[in-house]
VOSEVEX-252117 format. One record per residue (C-alpha): residue number from 1; residue in three letters; x, y, z. Coordinates in Angstrom, 3 decimals. Example, Ala and Ser with C-alpha at 12.3 -4.5 7.8 and 13.67 -1.06 7.14 Angstrom:
% residues 2
+-----+------+----------+----------+----------+
|  nr | rest |     east |    north |       up |
+-----+------+----------+----------+----------+
|   1 |  Ala |   12.300 |   -4.500 |    7.800 |
|   2 |  Ser |   13.670 |   -1.060 |    7.140 |
+-----+------+----------+----------+----------+
***
This chain:
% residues 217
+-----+------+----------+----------+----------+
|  nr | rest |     east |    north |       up |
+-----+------+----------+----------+----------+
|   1 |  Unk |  -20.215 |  -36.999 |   78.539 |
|   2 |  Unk |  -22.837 |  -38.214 |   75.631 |
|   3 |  Unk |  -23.287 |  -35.895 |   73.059 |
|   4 |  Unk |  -26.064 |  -35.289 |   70.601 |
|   5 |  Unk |  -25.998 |  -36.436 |   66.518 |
|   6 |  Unk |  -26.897 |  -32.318 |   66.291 |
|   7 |  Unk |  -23.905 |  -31.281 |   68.320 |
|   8 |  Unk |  -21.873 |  -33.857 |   66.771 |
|   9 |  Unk |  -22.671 |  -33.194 |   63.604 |
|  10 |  Unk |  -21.712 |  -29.336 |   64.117 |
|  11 |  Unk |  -18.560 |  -29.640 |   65.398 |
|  12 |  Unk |  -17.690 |  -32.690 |   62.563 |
|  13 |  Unk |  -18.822 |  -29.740 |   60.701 |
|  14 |  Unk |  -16.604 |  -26.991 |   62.026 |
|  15 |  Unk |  -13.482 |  -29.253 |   61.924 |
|  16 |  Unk |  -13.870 |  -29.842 |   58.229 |
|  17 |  Unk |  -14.193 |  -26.372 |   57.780 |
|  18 |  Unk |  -11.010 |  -25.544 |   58.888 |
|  19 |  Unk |   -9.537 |  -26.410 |   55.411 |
|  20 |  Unk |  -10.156 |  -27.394 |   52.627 |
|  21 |  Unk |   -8.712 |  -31.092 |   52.708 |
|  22 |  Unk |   -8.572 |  -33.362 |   55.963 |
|  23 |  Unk |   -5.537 |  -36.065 |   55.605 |
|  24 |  Unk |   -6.327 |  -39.301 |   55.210 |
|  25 |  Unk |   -3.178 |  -40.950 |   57.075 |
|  26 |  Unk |   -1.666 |  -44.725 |   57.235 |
|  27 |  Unk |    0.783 |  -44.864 |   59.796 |
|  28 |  Unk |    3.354 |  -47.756 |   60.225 |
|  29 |  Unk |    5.623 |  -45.813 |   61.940 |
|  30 |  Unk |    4.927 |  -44.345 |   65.348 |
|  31 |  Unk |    8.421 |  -42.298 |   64.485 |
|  32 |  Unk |    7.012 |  -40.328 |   61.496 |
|  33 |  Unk |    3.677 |  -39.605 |   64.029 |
|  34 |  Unk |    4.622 |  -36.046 |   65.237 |
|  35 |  Unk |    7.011 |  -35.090 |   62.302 |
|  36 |  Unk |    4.266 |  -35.594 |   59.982 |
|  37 |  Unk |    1.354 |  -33.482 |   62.128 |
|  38 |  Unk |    3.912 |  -30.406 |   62.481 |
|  39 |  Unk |    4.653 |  -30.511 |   58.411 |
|  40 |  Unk |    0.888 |  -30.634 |   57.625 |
|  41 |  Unk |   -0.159 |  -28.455 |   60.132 |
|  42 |  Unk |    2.695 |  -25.781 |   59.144 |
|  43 |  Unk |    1.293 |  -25.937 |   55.486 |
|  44 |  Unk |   -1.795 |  -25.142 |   56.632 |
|  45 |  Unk |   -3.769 |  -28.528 |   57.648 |
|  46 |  Unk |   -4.654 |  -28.613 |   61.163 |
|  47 |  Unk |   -7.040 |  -31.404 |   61.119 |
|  48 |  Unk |   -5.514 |  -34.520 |   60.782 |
|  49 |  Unk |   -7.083 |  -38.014 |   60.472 |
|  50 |  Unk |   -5.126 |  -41.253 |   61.412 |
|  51 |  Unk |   -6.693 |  -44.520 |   59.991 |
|  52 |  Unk |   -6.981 |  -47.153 |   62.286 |
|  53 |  Unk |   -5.398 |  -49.439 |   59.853 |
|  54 |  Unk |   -2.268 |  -50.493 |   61.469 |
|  55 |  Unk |   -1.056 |  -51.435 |   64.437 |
|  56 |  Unk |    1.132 |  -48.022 |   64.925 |
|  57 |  Unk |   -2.374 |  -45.692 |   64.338 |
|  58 |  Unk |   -3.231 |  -45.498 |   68.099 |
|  59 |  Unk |    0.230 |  -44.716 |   69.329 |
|  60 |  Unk |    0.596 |  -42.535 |   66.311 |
|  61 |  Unk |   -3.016 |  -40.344 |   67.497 |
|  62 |  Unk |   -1.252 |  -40.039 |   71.010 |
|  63 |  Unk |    2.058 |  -38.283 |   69.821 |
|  64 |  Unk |   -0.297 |  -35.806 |   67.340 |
|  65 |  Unk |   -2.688 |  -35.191 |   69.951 |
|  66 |  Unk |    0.998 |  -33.541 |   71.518 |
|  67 |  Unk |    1.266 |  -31.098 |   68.583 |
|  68 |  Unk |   -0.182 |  -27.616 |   69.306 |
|  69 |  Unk |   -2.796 |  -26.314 |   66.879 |
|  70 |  Unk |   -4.253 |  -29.480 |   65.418 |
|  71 |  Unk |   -7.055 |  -31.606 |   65.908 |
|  72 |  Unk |   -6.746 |  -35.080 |   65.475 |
|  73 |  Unk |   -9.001 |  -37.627 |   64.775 |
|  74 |  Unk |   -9.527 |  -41.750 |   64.642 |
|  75 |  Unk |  -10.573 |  -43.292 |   61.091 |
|  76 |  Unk |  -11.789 |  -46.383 |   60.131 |
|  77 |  Unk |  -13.971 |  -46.705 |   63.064 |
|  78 |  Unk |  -15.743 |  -49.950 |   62.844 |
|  79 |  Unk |  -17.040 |  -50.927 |   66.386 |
|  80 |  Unk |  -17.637 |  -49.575 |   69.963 |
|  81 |  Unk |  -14.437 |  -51.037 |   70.796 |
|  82 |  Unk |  -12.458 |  -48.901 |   68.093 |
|  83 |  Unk |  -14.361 |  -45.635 |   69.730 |
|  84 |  Unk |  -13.281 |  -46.182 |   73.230 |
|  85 |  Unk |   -9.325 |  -47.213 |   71.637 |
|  86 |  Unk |   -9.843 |  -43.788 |   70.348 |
|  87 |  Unk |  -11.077 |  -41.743 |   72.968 |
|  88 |  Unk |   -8.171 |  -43.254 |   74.924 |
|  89 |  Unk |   -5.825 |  -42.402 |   72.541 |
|  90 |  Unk |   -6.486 |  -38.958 |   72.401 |
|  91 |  Unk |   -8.543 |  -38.660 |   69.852 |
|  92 |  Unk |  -10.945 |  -35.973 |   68.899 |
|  93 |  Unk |  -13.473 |  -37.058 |   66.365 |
|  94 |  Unk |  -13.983 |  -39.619 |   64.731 |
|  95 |  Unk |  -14.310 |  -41.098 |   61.048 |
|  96 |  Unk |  -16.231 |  -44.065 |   59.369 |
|  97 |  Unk |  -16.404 |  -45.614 |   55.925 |
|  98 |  Unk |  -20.379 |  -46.026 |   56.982 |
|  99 |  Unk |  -22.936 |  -46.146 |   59.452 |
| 100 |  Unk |  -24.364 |  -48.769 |   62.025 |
| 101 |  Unk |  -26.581 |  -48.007 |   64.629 |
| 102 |  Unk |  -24.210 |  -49.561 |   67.076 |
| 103 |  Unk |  -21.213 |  -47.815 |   66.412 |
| 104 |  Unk |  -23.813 |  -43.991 |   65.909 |
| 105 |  Unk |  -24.642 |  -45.018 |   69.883 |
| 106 |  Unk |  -21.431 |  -45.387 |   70.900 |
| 107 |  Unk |  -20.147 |  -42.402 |   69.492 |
| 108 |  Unk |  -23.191 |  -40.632 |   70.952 |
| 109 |  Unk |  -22.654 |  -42.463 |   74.510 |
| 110 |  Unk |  -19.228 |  -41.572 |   75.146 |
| 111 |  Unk |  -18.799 |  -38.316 |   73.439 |
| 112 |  Unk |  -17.147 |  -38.557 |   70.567 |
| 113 |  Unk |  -17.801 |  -36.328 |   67.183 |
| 114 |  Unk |  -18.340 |  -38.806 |   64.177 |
| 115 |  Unk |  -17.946 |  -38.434 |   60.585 |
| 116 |  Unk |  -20.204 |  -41.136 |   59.200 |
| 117 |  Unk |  -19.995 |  -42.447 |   55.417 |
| 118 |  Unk |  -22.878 |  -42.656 |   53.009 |
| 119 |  Unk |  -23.128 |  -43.552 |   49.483 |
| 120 |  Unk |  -26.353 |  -43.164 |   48.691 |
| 121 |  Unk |  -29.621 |  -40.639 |   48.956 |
| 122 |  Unk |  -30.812 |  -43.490 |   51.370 |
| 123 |  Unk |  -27.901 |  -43.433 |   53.752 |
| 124 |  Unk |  -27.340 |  -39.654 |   53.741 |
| 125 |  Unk |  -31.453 |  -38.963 |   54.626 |
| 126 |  Unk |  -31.217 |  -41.811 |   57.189 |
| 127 |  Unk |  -28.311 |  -39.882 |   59.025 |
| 128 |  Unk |  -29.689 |  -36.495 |   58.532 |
| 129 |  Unk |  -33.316 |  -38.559 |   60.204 |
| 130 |  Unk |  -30.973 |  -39.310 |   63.335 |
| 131 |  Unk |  -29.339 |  -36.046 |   63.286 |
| 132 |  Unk |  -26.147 |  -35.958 |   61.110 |
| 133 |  Unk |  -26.235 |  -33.322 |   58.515 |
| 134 |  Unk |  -22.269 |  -33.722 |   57.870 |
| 135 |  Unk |  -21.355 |  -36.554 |   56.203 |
| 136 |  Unk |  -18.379 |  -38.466 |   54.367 |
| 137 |  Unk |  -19.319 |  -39.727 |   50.521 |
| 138 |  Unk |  -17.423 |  -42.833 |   50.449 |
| 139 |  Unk |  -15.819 |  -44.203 |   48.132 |
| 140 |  Unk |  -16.190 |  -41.123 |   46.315 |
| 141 |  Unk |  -15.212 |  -42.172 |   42.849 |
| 142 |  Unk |  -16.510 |  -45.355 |   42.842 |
| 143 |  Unk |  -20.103 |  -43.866 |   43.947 |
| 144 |  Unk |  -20.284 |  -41.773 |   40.926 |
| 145 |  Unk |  -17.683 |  -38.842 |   41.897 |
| 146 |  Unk |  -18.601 |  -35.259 |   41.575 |
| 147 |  Unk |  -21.406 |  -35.167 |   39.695 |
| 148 |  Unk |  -23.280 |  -38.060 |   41.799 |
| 149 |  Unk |  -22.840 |  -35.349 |   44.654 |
| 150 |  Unk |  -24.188 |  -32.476 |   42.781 |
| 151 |  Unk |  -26.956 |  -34.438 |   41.772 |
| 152 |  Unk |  -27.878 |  -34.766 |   45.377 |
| 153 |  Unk |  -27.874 |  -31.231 |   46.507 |
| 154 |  Unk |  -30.896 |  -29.750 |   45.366 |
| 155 |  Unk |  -32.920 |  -32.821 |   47.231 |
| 156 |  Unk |  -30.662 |  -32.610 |   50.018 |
| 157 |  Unk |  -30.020 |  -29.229 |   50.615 |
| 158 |  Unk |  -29.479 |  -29.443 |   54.010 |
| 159 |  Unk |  -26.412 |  -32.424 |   53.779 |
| 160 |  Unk |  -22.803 |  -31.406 |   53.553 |
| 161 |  Unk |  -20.093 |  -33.603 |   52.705 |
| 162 |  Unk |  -16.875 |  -34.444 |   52.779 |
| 163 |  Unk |  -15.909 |  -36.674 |   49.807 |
| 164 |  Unk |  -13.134 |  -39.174 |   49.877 |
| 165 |  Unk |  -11.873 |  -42.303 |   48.275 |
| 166 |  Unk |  -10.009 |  -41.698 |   44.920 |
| 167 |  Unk |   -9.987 |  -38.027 |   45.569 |
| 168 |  Unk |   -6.514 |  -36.474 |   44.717 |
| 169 |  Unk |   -4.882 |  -33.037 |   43.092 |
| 170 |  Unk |   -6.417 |  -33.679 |   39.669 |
| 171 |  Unk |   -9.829 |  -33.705 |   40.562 |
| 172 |  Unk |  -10.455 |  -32.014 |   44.459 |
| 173 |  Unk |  -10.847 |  -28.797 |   42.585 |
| 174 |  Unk |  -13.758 |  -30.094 |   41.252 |
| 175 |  Unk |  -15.813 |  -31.484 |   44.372 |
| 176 |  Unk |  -14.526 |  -28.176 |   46.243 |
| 177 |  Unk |  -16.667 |  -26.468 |   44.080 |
| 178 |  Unk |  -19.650 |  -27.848 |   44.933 |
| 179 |  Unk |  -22.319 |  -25.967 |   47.100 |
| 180 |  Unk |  -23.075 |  -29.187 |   49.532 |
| 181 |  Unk |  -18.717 |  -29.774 |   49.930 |
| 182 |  Unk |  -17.237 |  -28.388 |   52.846 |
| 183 |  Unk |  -14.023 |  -30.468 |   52.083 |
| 184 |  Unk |  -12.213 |  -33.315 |   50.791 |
| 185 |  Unk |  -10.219 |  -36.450 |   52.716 |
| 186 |  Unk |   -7.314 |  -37.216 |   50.836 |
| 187 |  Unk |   -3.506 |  -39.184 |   51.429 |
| 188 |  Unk |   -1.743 |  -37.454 |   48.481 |
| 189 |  Unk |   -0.789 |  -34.913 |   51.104 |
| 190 |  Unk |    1.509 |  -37.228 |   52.949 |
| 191 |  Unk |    3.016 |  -40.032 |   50.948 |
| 192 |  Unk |    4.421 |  -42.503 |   52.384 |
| 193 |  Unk |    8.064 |  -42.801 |   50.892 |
| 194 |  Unk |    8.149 |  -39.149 |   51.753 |
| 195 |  Unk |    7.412 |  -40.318 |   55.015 |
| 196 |  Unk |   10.284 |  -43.424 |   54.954 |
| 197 |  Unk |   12.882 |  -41.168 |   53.859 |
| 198 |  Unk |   11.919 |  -38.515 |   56.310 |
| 199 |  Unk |   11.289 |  -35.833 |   53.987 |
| 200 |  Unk |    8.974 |  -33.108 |   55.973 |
| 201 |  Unk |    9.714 |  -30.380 |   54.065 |
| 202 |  Unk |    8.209 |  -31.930 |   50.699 |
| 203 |  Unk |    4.859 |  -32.738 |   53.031 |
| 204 |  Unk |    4.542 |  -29.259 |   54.160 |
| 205 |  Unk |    4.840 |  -27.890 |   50.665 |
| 206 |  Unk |    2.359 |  -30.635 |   49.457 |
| 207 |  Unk |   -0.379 |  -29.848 |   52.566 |
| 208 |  Unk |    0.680 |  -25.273 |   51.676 |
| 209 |  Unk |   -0.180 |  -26.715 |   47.693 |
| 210 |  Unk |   -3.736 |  -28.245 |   49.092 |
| 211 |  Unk |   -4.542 |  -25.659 |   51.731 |
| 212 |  Unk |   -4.391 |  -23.264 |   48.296 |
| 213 |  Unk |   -7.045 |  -25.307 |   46.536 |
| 214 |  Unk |   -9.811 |  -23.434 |   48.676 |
| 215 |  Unk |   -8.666 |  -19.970 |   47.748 |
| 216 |  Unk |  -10.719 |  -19.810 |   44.426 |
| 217 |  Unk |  -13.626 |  -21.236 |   45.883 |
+-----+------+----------+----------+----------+
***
């Protein structure tokens, strides 16, 4: 079923909403998949997103698609091809660095809610042209950090983001606070020699220590 950028765009929208960071997650073991959704979605991240980065990701969307109460979603998404791997896999949105018209029509095509990247004013009024009013600044710190996206709110009032690249515990206070950012991406939240040595319990207290950094927003 195709779906429209404005009815992608507001459900990209209400999925970041649902906290305020969205994991940014590099799997290499299929293994750690569904231990790793149920610790970050008991500290209070439900919406997870798996970068399509290795050759575990897909199998690793499939096993968190299994976990009730999350939503789980396919980043790194580069080509039609990577959309339909996703869709297959279970996936339920989707995430990309940037923007092509080819991969915006396959998303579109076959159904799938995107988060597309932008850097720039020119990228983010481009998207919101074609539809997409929620958006993911990437890289974040290397494209000026939070005051590059406060700088764009008042001429793009309408634009929400999600920042991400460089974005971690010292500074996500800081682009939370921001009228136009509905939430970060980060991979602080699951690290991965927590992950190697199994240890869930420090993830969930990690994803309970992010889920607090929207309560004084």
């Amino acid at each position: 079923m195709s779906l429209s950028p404005e009815a992608a765009s507001q459900q990209t929208h209400e999925i970041c909403a649902m906290a305020p960071v969205v994991p940014v997650l590099i799997i290499h073991e299929v293994t750690h998949a569904r231990p790793m959704a149920e610790a970050l979605m008991a500290g209070g991240l439900p919406a997870l997103e798996v970068t399509l980065r290795t050759p575990a990701a897909l199998d690793a969307i499939r096993e968190m698609a299994q976990v009730p109460g999350g939503v789980v979603g396919a980043g790194t998404l580069l080509t039609p091809a990577d959309v339909d791997a996703a869709l297959e896999a279970g996936a339920r949105f989707g995430v990309s660095p940037g923007a092509t018209d080819t991969l915006l029509d396959a998303c579109e095509t076959n159904g799938l809610p995107i988060l597309p990247g932008a850097a720039t004013a020119s990228e983010a009024m481009r998207l919101a042209e074609r539809g997409y009013e929620m958006l993911k600044f990437f890289p974040a710190e290397a494209s000026g950090g939070a005051p590059a996206l406060k700088a764009l709110a008042s001429p793009l009032p309408r634009i929400t983001f999600c920042p991400t690249g460089g974005v971690s515990p010292s500074n996500a206070q800081t682009y939370l606070s921001l009228p136009n950012v509905i939430c970060v991406g980060g991979s602080w939240v699951a690290p991965s020699d927590a992950a190697t040595k199994g240890h869930w319990s420090a993830i969930e207290a990690l994803a309970r220590a992010a889920c607090a950094l929207g309560q004084t927003r």
